[in-house]
C-alpha positions as CSV (number, residue, x, y, z in Angstrom):
1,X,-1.2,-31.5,14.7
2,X,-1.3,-31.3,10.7
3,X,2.2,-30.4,9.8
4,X,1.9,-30.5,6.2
5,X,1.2,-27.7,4.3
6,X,-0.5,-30.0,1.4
7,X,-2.9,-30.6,4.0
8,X,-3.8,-27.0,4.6
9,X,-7.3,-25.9,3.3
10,X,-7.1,-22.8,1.1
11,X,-8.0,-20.4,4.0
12,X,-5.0,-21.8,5.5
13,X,-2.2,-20.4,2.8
14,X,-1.3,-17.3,3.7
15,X,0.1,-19.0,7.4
16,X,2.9,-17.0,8.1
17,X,4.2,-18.4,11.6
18,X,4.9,-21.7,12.5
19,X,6.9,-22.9,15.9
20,X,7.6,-26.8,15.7
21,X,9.6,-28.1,18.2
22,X,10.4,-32.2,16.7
23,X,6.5,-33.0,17.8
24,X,7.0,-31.9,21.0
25,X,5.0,-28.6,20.3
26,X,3.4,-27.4,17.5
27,X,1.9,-23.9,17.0
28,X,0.7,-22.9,14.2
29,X,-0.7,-19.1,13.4
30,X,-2.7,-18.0,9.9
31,X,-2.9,-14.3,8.9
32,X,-6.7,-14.4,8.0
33,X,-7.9,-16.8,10.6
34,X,-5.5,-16.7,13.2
35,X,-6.1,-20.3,14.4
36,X,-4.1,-22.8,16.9
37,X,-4.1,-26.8,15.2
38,X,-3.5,-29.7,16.9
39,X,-5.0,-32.1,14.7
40,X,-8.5,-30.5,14.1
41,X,-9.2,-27.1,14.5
42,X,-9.2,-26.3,18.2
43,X,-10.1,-22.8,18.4
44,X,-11.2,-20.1,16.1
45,X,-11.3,-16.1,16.9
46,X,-14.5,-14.6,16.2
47,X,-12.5,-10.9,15.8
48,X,-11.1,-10.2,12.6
49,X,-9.4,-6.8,13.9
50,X,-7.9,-8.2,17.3
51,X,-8.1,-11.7,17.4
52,X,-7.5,-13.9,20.1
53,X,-7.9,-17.1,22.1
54,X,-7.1,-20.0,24.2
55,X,-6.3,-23.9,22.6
56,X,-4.7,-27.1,24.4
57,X,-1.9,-28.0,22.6
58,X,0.5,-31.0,22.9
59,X,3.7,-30.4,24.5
60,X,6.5,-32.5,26.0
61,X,4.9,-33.3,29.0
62,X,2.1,-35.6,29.7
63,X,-0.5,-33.3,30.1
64,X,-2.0,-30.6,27.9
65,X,-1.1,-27.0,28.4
66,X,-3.1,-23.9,27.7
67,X,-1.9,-21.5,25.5
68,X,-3.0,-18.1,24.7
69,X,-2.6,-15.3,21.9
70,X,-3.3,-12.1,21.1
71,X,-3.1,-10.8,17.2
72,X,-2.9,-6.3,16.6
73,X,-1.8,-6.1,12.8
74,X,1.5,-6.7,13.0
75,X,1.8,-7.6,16.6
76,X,1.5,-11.3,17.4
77,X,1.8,-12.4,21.2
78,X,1.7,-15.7,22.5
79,X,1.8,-17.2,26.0
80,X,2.2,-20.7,27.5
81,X,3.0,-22.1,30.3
82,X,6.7,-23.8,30.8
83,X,7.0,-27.5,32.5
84,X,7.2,-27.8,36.2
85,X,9.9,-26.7,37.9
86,X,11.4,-24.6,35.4
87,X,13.5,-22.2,37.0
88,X,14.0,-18.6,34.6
89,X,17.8,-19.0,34.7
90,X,17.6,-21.9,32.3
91,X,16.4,-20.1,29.8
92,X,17.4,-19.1,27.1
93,X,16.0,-17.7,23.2
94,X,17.3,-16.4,20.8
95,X,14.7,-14.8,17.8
96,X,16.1,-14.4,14.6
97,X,14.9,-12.2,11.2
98,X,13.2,-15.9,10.1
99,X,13.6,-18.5,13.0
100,X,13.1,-18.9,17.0
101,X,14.7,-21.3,19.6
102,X,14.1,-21.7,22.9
103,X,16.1,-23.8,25.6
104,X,15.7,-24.7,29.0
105,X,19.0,-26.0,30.2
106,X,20.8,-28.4,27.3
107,X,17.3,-29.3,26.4
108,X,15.8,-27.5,23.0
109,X,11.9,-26.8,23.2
110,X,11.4,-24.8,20.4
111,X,13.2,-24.9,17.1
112,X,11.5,-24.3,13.8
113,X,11.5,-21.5,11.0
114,X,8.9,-18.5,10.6
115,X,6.6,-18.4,8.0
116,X,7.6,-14.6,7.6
117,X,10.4,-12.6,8.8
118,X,10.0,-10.3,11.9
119,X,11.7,-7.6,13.3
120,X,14.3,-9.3,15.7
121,X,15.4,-6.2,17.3
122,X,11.7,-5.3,18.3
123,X,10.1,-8.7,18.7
124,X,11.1,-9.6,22.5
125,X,10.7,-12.4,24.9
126,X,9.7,-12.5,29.1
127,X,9.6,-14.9,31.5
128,X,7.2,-14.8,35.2
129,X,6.0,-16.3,37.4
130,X,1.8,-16.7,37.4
131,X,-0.6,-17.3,40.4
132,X,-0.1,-21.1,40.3
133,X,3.9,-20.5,40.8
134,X,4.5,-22.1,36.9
135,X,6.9,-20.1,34.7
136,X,5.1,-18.1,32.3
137,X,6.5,-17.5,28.9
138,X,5.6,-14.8,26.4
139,X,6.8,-14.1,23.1
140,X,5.9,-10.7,21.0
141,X,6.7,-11.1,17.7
142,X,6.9,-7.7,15.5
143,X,6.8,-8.5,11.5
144,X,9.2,-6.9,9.1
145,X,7.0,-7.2,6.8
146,X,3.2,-7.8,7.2
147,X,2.5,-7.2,3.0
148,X,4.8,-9.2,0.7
149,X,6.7,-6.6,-1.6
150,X,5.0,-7.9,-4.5
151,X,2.0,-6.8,-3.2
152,X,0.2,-3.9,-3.6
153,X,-2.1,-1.9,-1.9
154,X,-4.8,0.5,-3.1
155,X,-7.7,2.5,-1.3
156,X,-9.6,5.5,-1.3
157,X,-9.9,9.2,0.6
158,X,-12.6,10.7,1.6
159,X,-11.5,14.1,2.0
160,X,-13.7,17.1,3.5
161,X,-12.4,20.2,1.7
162,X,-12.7,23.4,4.2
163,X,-12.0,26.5,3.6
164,X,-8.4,26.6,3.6
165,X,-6.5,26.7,0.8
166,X,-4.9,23.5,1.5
167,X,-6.2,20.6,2.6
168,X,-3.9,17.2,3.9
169,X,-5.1,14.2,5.3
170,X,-2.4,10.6,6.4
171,X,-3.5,7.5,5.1
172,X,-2.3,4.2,6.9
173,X,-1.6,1.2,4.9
174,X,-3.3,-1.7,6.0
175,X,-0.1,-3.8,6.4
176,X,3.1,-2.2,6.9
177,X,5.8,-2.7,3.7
178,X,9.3,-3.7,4.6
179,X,11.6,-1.4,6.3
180,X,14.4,-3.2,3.3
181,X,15.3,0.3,1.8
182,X,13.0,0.3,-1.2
183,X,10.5,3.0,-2.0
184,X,7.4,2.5,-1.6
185,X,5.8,3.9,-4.8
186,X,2.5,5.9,-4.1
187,X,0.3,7.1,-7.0
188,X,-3.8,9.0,-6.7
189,X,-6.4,10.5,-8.5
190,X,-9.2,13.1,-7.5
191,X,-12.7,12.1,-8.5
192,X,-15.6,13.2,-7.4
193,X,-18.9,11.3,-5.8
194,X,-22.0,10.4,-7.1
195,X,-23.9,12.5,-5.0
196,X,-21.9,15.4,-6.6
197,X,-23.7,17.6,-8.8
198,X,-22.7,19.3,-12.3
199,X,-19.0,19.4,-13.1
200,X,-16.3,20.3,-10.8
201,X,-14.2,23.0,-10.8
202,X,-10.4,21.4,-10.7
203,X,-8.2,20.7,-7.8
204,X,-4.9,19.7,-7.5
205,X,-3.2,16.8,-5.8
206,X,0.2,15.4,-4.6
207,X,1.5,13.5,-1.5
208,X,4.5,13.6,0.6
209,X,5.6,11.7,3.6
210,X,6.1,8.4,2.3
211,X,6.8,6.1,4.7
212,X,6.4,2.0,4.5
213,X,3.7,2.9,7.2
214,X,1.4,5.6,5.8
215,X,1.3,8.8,3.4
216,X,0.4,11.9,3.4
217,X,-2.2,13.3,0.5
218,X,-3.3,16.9,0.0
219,X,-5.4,18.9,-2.4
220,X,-5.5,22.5,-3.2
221,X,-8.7,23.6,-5.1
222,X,-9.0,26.1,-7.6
223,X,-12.2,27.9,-6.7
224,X,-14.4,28.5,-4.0
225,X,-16.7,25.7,-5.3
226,X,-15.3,22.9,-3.2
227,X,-15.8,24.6,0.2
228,X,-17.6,22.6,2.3
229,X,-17.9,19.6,0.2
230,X,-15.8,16.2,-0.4
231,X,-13.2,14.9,-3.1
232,X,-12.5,11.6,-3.0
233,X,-8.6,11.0,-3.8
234,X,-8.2,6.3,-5.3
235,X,-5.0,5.9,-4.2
236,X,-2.7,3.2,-5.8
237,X,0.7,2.1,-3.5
238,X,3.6,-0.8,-3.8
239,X,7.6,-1.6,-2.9
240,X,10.1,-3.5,-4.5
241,X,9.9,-4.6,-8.3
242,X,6.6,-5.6,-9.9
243,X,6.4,-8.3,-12.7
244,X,6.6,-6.5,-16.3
245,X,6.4,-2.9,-15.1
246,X,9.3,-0.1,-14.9
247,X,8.8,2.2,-12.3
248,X,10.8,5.2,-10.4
249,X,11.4,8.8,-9.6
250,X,12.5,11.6,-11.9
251,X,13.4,14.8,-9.4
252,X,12.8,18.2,-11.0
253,X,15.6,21.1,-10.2
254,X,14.7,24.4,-8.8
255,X,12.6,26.8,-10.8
256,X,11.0,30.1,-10.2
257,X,7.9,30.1,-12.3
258,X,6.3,28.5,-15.6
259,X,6.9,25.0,-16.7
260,X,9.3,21.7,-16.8
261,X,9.5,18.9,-18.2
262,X,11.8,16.1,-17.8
263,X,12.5,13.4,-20.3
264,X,12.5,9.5,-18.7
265,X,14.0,6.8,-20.1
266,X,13.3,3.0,-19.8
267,X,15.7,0.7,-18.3
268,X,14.8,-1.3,-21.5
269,X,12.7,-0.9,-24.4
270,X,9.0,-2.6,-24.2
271,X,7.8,-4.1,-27.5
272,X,4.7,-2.2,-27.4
273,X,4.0,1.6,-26.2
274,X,3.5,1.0,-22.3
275,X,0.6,2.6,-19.8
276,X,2.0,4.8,-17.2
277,X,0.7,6.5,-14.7
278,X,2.2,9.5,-12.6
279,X,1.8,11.4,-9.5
280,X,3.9,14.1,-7.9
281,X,5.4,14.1,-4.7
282,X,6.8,17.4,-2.7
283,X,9.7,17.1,-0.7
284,X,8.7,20.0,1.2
285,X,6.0,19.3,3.3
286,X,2.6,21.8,3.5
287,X,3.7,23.9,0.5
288,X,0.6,24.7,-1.2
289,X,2.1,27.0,-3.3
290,X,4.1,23.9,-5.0
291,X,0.9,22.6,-5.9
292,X,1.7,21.3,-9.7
293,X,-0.3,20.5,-13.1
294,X,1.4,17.1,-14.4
295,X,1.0,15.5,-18.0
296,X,3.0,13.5,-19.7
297,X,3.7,13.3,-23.4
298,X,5.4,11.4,-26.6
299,X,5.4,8.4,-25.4
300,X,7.4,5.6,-27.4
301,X,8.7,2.4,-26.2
302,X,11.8,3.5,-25.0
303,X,11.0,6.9,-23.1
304,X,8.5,9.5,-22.3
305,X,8.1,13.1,-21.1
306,X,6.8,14.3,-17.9
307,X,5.8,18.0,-17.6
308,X,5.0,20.4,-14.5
309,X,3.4,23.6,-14.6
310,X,2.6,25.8,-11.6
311,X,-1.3,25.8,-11.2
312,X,-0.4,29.5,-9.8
313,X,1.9,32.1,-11.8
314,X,4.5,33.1,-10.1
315,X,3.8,31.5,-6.6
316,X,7.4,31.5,-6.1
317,X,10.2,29.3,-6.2
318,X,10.1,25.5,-6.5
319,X,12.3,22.8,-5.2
320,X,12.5,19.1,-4.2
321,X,9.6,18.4,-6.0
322,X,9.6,14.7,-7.9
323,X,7.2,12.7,-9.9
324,X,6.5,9.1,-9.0
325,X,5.7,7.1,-12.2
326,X,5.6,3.4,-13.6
327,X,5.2,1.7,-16.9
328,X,4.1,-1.5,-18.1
329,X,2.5,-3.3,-21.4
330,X,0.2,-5.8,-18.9
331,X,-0.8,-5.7,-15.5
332,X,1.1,-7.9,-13.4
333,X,-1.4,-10.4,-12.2
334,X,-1.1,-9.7,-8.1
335,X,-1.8,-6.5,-9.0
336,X,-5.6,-8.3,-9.9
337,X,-6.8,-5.1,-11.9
338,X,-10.1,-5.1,-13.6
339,X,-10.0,-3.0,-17.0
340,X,-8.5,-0.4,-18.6
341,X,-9.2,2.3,-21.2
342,X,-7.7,4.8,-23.2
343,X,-10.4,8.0,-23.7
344,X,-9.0,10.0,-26.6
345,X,-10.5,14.1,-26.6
346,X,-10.3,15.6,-30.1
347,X,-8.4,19.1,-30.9
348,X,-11.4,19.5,-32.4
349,X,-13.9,19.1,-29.4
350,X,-15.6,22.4,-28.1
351,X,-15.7,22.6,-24.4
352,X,-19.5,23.3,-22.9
353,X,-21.0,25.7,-20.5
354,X,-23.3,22.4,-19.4
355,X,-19.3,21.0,-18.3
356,X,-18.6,24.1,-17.0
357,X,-16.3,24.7,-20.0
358,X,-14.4,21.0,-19.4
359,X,-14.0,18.3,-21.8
360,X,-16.1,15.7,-20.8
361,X,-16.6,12.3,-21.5
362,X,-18.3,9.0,-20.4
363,X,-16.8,6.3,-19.7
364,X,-18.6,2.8,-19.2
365,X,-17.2,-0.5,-17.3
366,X,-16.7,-3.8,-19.7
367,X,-18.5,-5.2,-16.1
368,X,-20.7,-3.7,-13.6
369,X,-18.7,-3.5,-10.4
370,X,-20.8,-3.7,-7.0
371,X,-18.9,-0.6,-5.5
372,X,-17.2,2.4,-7.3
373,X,-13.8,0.9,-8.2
374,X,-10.1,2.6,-7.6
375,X,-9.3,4.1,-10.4
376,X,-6.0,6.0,-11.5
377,X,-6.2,8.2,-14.9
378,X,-3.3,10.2,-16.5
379,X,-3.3,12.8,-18.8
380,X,-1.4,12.2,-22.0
381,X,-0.4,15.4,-24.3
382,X,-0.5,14.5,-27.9
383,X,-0.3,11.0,-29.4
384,X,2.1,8.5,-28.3
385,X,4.7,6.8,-30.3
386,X,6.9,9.4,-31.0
387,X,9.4,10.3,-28.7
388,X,11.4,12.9,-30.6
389,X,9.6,15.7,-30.9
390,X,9.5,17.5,-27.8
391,X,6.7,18.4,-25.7
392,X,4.3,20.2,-28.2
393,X,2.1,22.4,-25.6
394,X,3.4,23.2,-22.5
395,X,0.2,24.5,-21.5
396,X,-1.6,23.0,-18.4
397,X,-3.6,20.4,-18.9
398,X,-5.2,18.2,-16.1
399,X,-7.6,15.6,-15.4
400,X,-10.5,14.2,-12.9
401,X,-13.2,11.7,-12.7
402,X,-17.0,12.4,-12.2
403,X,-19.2,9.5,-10.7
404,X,-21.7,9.0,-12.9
405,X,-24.5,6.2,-12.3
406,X,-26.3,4.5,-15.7
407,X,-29.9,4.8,-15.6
């Protein structure tokens, strides 16, 4: 059984549970490859989405014992035979937030830490008896937290637009976040396919729902152009701090009609003018009519301005809605984003019946990618740098992304 994580090939480093019991038995589990070592790699699952298996493994007896597993997301399950003659009153466990032990009588089996923690009021351990009278243990281990909260997660929505007015679809995150009490941050854009023709009329965008689970994201177009056909919503998602970047939640009171705008100020000033990105979140759930413009604007290194304007006049009145945003000079590098740009649009350019009266402009990659990329845009009102003027327009202003392919 390797035991040394120096000895662990690269595949091998994001192992999260180990079991030792002082060389009596050894089980060792990796997220990616979900394999059982014992020396030399014994057994490998050939599923990626449920894997499982069967491996000999040392124990404390003379002879080898089969063990099996079972691998659903979060959900690990492991089974193995005890020694002979174990009788089930002997035993007993005890599963903590980062450890395991297991006893039969006085005698300690397993002992050892957990590469991550679990949930120890959901993870749960049973003891039977099989067909060849031997006890049978099993263990079910739930994880607290399948993605590390310095990770992030980002996708994209493929979402059919009907002909209702609004249109919501839940996304899952691929690993759960931790159930610690910190938001989970969730920030999208609307773009539009490359199958898509001409420009778009506009839609307009928010989730709700948050959960360290999944999320909710809905879209309310502006015209009857969308009917029948798809917007694709990048979505961008994390929990906890990041390295180098502010983020939060600015809540918006109660209003009847028009516009808002909050002001938000850094926990400290950056040396630089920061990126930021926002999104808004209802706390209302299904309430198209809260459907929102949001800009921000004067921008400095110490605070910015984040407006709202009804994308319907008078729709009625408005509450509980909040904008999620976040701020930073430099990516943080677990965030392993590609690019970024800043595409400035002139006072002085003239919108274009060919754009269907949008402001338009192209935008080219520093590097090919070999699929469209997630990408999250912003709107910024004005130049940035000076924070003291107030918001000059509060006119709606909004933005999308068109797929375009190079010829």
């Amino acid at each position: 059984m390797v035991g040394n994580d120096e000895e662990f090939p690269n595949a091998l480093r994001q192992s999260f549970l180990q079991v030792s019991a002082g060389g009596k038995i050894k089980i060792l589990f990796a997220w990616t490859d979900v394999l059982f070592r014992n020396k030399q790699i014994l057994k490998e699952s050939d599923s990626e989405e449920k894997p499982s298996g069967m491996a000999e493994v040392e124990s404390h007896s003379s002879s080898a014992k089969v063990y099996k597993w079972s691998q659903d997301s979060e959900d690990i399950t492991i089974k193995f035979d005890l020694p002979e003659g174990t009788k089930k009153n002997e035993i007993t466990c005890n599963i903590t937030a980062d450890s395991v032990d297991l006893q039969i009588g006085t005698e300690v089996l397993l002992s050892g830490p957990l590469y991550a923690k679990v949930n120890s009021e959901e993870s749960t351990w049973t003891v039977e008896e099989n067909s060849e009278q031997h006890v049978l243990l099993t263990f079910h281990f739930l994880l607290e937290n399948s993605c590390s909260s310095q990770a992030a997660q980002r996708g994209k929505i493929d979402m059919q637009v009907t002909n209702d007015d609004l249109n919501c679809q839940y996304v899952s995150f691929s690993g759960k976040f931790s159930g610690d009490g910190n938001r989970v941050s969730v920030f999208a854009s609307i773009r539009y396919g490359k199958k898509s023709s001409g420009v778009h009329e506009l839609a307009f965008i928010w989730i709700e729902d948050v959960t360290t689970s999944r999320f909710k994201a809905c879209l309310v177009k502006s015209g009857k152009s969308l009917r029948g056909k798809s917007a694709l919503i990048d979505w961008f998602a994390f929990q906890g701090s990041q390295p180098g970047v502010f983020h939060g939640q600015t809540r918006f009171n109660l209003f009847t009609t028009g516009s808002r705008c909050n002001w938000v100020n850094f926990p400290q000033a950056f040396s630089s003018v920061p990126k930021i990105h926002v999104t808004v979140q209802h706390g209302i759930p299904n309430k198209d009519q809260d459907s929102m413009n949001v800009w921000i604007a004067n921008v400095s290194t110490n605070r910015f301005e984040v407006c709202l304007q009804e994308s319907t006049t008078f729709s009625g009145l408005h509450d509980k809605l909040s904008v999620n945003w976040m701020a930073y000079e430099h990516y943080p590098s677990v965030w392993e984003v590609k690019e970024s740009s800043v595409v400035k649009f002139s006072e002085n350019d003239v919108p274009s019946e060919r754009d269907s009266y949008a402001l338009c402009k192209n935008v080219s990659f520093s590097s090919p990618f070999y699929t469209a990329p997630v990408v999250l845009n912003t709107v910024i009102n004005g130049d940035s740098g000076n924070a003291n003027s107030g918001c000059p327009a509060k006119g709606p202003l909004i933005t999308w992304l068109e797929v375009r392919r190079c010829n």
